[in-house]
N, C-alpha and C positions, 0 to 999 in steps of 0.2 A: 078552274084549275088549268093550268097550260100542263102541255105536250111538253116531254123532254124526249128532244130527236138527238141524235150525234151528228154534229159537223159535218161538211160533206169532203172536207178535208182531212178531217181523222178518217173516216173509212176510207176514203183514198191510201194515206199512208199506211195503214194496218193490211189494205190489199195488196200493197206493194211489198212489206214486210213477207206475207205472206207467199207470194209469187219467187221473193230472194229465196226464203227458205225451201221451197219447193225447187227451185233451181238448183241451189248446193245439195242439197240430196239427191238431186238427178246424177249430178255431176261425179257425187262420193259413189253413187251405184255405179255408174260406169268407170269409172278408175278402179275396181277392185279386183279387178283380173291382174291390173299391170303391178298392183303389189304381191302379189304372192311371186312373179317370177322375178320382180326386184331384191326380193327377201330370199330367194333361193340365191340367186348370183352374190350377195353379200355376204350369203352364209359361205360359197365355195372360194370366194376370193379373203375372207379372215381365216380361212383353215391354213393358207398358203404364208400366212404371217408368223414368223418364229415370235415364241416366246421369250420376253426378256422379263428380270426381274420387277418388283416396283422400286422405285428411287425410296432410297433413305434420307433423314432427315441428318444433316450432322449434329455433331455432341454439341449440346448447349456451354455457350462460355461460360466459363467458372469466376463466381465474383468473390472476389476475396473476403476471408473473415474481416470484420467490422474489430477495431479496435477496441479492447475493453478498457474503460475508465478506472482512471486507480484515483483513488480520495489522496489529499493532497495533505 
């Protein structure tokens, strides 16, 4: 009976996969200070925004009644 080994190209890639993900999670850890004071400043610069209504849709055209058939 043979051996079934993995490619040495698949665990290459699967390491690499592995090393990305472990990077963007490095990465998302240290970026999480700079959003909580980006979310503070957004919150004090939308207070500063007057309220305006929402836009209305206008009245839909009005299609004329359909002539009714008279028998002949």
């Amino acid at each position: 009976m043979t051996e079934r080994r993995t490619s040495p190209w698949i665990a290459f890639v699967a390491g690499a996969v592995a090393m990305l993900a472990l990077a963007l999670i490095w990465y998302a850890w240290q970026g999480r200070d700079d959003v909580g004071s980006a979310a503070e400043t957004a919150i004090r610069a939308a207070d500063g925004i007057p309220a305006i209504e929402p836009p209305r849709l206008p009245d839909a055209p009005r299609i004329p009644d359909a002539p009714i058939p008279v028998p002949k």
